[in-house]
N, CA, C and O atoms as CSV, one atom per row, in Angstrom:
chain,resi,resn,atom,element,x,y,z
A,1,UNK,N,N,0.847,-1.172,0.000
A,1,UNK,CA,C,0.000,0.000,0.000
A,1,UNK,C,C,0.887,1.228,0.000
A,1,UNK,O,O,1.347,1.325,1.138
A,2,UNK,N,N,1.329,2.203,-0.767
A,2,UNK,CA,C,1.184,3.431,-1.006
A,2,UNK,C,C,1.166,4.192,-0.261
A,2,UNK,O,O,0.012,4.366,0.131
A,3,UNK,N,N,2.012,4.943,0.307
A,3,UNK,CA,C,1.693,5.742,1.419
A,3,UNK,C,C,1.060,7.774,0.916
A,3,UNK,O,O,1.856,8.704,0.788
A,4,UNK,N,N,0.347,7.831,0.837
A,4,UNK,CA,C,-0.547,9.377,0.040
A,4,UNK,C,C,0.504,10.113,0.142
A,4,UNK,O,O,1.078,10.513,-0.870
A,5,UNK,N,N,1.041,10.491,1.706
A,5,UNK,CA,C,1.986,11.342,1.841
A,5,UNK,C,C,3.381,11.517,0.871
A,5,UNK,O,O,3.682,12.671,0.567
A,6,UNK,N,N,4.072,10.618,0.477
A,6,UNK,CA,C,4.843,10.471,-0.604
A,6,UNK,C,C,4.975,10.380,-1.450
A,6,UNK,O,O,6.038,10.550,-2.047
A,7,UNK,N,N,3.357,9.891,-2.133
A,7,UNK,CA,C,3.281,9.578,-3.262
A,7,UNK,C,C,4.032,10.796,-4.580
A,7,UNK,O,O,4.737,10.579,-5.565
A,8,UNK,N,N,3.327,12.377,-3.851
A,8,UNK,CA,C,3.851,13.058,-5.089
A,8,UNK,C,C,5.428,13.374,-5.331
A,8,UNK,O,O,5.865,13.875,-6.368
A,9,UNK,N,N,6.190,13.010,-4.238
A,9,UNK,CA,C,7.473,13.058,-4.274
A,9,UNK,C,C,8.105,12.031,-5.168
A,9,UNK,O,O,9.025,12.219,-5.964
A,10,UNK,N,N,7.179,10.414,-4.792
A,10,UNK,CA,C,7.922,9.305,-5.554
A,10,UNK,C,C,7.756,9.663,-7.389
A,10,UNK,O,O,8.496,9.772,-8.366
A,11,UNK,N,N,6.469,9.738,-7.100
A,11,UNK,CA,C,6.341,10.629,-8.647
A,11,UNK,C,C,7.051,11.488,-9.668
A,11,UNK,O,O,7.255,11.396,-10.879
A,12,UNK,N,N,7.387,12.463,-8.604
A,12,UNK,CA,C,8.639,13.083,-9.480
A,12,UNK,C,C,9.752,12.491,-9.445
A,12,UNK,O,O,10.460,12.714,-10.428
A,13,UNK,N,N,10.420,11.410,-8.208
A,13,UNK,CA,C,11.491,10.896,-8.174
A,13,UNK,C,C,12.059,10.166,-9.235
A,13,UNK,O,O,13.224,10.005,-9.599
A,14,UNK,N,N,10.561,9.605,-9.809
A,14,UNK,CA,C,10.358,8.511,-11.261
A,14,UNK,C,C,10.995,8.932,-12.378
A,14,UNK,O,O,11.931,8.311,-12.883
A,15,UNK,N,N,10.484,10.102,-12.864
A,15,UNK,CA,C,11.128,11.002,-14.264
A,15,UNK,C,C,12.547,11.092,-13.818
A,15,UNK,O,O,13.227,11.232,-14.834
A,16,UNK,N,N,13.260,11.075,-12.810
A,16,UNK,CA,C,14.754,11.238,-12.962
A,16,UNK,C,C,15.621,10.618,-13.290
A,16,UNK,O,O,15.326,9.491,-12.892
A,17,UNK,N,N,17.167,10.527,-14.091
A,17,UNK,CA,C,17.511,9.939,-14.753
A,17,UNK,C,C,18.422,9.420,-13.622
A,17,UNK,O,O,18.365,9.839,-12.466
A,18,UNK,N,N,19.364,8.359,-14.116
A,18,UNK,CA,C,20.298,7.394,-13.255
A,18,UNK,C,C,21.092,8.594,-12.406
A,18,UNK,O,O,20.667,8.712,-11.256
A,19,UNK,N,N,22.114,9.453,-12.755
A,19,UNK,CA,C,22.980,9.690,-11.834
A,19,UNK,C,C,22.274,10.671,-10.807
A,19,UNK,O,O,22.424,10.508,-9.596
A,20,UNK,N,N,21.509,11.681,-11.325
A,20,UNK,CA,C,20.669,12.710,-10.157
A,20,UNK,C,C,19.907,11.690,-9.194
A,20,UNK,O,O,19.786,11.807,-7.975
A,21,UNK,N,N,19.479,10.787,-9.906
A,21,UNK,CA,C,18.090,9.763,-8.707
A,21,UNK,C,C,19.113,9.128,-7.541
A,21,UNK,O,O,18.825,8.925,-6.361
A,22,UNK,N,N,20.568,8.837,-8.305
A,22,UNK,CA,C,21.925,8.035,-7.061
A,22,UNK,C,C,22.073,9.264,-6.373
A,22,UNK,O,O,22.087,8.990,-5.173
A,23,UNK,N,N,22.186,10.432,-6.537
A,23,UNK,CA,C,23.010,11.363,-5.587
A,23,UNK,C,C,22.082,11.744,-4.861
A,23,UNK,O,O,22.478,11.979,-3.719
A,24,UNK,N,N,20.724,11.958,-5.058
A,24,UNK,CA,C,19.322,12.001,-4.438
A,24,UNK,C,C,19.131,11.292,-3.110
A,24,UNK,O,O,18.771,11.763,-2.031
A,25,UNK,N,N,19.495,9.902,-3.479
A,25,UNK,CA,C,19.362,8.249,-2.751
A,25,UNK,C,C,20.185,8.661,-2.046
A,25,UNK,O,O,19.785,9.111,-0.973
A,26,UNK,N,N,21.702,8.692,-2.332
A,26,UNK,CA,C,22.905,9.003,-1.529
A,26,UNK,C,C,22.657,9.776,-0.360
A,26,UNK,O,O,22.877,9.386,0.787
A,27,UNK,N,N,22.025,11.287,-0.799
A,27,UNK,CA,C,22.094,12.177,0.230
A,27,UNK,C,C,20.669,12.413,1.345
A,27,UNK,O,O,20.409,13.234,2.225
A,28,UNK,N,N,19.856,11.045,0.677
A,28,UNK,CA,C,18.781,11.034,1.406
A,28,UNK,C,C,19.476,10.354,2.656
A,28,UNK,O,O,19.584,10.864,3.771
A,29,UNK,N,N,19.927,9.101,2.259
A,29,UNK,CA,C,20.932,7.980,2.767
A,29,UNK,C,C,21.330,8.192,4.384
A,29,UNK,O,O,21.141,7.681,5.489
A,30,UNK,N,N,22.231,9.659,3.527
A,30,UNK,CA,C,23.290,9.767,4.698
A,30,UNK,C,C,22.662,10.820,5.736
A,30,UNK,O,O,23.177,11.076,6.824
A,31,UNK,N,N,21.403,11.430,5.216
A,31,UNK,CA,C,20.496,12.435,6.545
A,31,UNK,C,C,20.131,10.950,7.406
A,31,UNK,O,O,20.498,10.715,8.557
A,32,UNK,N,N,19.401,10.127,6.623
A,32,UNK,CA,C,19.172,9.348,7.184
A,32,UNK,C,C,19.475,8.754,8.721
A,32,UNK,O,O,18.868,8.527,9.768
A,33,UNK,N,N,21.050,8.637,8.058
A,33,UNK,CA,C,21.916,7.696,9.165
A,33,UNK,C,C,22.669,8.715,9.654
A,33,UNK,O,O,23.472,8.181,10.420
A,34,UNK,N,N,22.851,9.870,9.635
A,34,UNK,CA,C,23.696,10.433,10.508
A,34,UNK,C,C,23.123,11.733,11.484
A,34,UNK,O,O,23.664,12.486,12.295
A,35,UNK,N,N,21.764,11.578,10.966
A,35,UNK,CA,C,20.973,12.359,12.483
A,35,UNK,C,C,20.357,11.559,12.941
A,35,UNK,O,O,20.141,10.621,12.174
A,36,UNK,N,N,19.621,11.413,14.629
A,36,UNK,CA,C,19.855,10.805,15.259
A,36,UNK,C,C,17.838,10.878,15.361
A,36,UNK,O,O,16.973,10.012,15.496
A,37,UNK,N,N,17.826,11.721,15.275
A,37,UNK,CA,C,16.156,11.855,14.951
A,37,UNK,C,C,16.094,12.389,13.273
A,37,UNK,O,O,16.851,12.732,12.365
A,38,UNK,N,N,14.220,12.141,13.652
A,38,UNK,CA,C,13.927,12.335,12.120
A,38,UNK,C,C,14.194,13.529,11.558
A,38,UNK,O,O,13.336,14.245,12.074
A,39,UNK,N,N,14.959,14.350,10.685
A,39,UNK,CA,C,14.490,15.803,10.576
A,39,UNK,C,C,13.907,15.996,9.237
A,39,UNK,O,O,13.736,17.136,8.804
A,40,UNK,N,N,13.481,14.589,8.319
A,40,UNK,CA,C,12.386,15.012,7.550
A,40,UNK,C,C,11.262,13.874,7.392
A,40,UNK,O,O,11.327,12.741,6.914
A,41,UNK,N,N,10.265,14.560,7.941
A,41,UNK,CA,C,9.556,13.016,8.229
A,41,UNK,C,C,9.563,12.145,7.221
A,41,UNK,O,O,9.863,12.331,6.042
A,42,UNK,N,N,9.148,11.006,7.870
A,42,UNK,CA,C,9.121,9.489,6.419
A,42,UNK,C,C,10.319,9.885,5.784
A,42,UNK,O,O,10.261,10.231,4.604
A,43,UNK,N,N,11.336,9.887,6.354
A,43,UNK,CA,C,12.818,9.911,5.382
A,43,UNK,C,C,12.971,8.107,5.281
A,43,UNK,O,O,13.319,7.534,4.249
A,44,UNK,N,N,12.723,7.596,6.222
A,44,UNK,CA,C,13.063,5.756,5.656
A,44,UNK,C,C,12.279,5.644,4.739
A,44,UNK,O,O,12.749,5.226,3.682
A,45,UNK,N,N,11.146,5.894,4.782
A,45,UNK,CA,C,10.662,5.207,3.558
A,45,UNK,C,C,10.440,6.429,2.389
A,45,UNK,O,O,9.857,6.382,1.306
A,46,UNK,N,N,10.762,6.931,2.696
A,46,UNK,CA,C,11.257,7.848,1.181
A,46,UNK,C,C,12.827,7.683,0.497
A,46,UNK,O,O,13.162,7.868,-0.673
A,47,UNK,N,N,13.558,7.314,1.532
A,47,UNK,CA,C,15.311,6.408,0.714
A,47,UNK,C,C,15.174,4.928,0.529
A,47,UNK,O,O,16.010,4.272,-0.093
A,48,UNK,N,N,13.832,4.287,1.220
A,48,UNK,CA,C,13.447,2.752,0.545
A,48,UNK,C,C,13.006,2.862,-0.604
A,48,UNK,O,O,13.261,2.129,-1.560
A,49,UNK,N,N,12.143,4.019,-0.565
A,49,UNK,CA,C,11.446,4.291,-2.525
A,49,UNK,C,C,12.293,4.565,-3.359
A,49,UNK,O,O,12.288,4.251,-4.549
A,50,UNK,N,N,13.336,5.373,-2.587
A,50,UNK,CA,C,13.909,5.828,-3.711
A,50,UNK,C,C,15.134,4.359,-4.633
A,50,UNK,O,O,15.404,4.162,-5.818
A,51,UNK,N,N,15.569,3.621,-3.299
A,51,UNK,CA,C,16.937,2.764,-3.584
A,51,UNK,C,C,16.069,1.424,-4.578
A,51,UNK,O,O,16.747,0.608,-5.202
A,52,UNK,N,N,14.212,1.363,-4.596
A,52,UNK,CA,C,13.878,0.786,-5.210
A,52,UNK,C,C,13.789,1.448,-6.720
A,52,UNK,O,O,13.832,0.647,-7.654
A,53,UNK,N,N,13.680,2.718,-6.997
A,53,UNK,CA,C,13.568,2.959,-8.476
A,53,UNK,C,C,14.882,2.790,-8.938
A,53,UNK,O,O,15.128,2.201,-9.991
A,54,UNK,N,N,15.944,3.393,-8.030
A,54,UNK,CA,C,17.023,3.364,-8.307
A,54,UNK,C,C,17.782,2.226,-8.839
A,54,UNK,O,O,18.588,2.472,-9.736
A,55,UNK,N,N,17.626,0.801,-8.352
A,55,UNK,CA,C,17.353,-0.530,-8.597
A,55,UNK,C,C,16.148,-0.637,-10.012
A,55,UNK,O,O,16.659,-1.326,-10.895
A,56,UNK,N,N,15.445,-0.388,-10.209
A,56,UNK,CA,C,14.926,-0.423,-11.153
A,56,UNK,C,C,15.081,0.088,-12.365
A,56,UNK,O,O,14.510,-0.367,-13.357
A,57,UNK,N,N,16.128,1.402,-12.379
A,57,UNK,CA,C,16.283,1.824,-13.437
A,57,UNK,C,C,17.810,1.632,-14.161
A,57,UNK,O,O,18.274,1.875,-15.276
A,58,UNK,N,N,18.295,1.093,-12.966
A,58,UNK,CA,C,19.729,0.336,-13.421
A,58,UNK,C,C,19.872,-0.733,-14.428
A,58,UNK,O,O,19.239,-1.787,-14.391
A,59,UNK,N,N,20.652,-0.440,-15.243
A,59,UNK,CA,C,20.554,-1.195,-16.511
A,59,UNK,C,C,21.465,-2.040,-16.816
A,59,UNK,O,O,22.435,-1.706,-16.135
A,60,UNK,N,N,21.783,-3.091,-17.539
A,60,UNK,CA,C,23.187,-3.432,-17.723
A,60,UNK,C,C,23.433,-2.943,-19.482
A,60,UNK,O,O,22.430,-3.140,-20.168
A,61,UNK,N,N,24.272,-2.528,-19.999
A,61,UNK,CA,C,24.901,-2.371,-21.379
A,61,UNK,C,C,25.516,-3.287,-21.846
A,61,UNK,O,O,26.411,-3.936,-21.303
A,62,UNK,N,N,25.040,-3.413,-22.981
A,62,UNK,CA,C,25.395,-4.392,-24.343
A,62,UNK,C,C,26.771,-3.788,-24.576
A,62,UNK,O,O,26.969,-2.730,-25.174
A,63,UNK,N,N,27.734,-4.601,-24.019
A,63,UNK,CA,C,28.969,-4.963,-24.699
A,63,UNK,C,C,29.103,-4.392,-25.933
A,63,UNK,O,O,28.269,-4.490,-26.833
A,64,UNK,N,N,30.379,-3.656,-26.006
A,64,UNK,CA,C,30.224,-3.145,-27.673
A,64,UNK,C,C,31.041,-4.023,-28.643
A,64,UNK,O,O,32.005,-4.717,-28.320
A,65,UNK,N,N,30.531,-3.896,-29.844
A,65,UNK,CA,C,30.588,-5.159,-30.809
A,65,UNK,C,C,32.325,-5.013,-31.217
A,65,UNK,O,O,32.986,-4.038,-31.579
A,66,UNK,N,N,32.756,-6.699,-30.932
A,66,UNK,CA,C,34.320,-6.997,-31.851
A,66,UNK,C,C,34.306,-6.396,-33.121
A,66,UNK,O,O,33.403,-6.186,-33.931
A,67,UNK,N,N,35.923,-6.088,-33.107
A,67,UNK,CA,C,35.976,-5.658,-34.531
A,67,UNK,C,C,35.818,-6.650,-35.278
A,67,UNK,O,O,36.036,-7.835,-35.026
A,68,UNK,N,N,35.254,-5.951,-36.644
A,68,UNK,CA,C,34.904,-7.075,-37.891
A,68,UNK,C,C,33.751,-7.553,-37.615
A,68,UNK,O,O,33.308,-8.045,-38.653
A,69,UNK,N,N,32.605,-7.741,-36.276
A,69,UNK,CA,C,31.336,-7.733,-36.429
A,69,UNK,C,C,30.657,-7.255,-36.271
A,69,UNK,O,O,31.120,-6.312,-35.629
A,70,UNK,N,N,29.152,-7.043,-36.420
A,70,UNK,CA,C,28.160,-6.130,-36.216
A,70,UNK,C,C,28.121,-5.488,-37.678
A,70,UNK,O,O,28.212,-6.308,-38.592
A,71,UNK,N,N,27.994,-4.074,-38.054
A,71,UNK,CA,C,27.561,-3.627,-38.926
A,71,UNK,C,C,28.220,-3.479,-40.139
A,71,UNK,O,O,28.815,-2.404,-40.073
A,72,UNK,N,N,28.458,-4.111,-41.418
A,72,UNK,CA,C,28.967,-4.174,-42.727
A,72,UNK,C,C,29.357,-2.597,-43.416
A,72,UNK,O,O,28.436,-1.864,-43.775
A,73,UNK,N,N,30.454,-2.273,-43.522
A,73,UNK,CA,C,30.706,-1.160,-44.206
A,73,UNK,C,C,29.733,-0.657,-45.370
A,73,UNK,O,O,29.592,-1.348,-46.378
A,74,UNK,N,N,29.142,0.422,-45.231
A,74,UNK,CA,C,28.846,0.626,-46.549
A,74,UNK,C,C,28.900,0.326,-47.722
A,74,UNK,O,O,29.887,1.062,-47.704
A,75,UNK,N,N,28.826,-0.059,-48.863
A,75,UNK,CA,C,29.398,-0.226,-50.341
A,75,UNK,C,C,28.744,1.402,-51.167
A,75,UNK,O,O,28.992,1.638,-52.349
């Protein structure tokens, strides 16, 4: 279940691309763990949402092709 309160944050969190959404995660991360109380509410589960898109939008890349295969020179 969805928590209302976050929802419009996770929302925008979505449209962001790989490295802003990591440094996002990162610096949610480390408020997280290095104050001792909350100082923004639902910060856990707003760096659980986030380390899940973040996980989700991680990709792996196709190896780039040996020479001599893949695409035929022009003629």
């Amino acid at each position: 279940m969805t928590n209302p309160l976050i929802l419009p944050f996770m929302e925008w969190a979505r449209r962001l691309r790989f490295p802003t959404l990591f440094k996002l995660t990162a610096a949610a991360f480390a408020v997280s763990v290095l104050w001792p109380f909350d100082p923004i509410p639902f910060i856990d589960e707003i760096v659980l949402g986030l380390g899940t898109l973040l996980l989700a939008n991680w990709k792996q890349r196709k190896p780039p092709p040996l020479p001599g295969q893949g695409r035929e020179p022009p003629r």
